[in-house]
C-alpha positions in Angstrom: 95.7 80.8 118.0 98.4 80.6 120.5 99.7 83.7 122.1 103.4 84.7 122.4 105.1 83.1 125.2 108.8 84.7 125.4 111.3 86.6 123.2 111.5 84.0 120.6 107.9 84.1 120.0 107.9 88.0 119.9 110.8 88.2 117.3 108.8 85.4 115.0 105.8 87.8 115.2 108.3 90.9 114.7 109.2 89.0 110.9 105.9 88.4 110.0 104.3 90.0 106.5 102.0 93.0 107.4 99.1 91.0 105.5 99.9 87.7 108.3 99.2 90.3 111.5 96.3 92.0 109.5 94.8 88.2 109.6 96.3 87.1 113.1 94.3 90.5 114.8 90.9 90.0 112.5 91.1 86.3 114.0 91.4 87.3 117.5 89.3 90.2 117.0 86.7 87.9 115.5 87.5 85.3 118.3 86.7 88.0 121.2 83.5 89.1 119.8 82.1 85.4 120.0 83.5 85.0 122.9 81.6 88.0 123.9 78.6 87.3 122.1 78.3 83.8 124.0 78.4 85.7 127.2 75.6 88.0 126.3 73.4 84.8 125.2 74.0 83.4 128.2 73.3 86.4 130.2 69.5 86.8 128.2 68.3 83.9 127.5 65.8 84.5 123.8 67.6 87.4 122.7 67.0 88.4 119.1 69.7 89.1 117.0 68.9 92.8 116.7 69.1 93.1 120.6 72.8 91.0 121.0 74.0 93.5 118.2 73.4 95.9 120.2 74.7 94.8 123.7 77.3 93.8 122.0 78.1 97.5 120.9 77.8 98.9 124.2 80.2 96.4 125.3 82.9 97.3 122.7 82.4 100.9 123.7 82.4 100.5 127.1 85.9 98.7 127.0 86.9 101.3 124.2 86.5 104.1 126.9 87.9 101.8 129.5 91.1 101.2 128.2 91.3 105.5 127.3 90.6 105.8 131.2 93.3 103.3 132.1 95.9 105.2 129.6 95.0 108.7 131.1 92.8 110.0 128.3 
């Protein structure tokens, strides 16, 4: 998935169905959690599954409360 790179890009996004951004932001959102995933693997080598669920849930709440203390929450 490409991201928007000027105006032109923003105003095709802008026209899109709701249901096409639903899908565009369950991709990326899927995208960033493999991403993330890959770098908790790396990070423990022989993790079980049950252990990289949970990492990965502290890291979706620490950048949850991240982004609330960059907006002034």
């Amino acid at each position: 998935m490409l991201m928007p790179k000027g105006e032109k890009d923003l105003e095709r996004l802008g026209r899109l169905r709701p249901e096409a951004k639903v899908a565009m932001m369950m991709d990326m959102t899927e995208s960033m959690v493999r991403v993330c995933a890959e770098g908790v693997r790396a990070q423990n080598p022989g993790i079980s599954d049950e252990e990289l669920m949970e990492k990965l849930r502290e890291r979706l709440e620490w950048s949850k409360r991240w982004q609330k203390h960059k907006r002034g929450e």
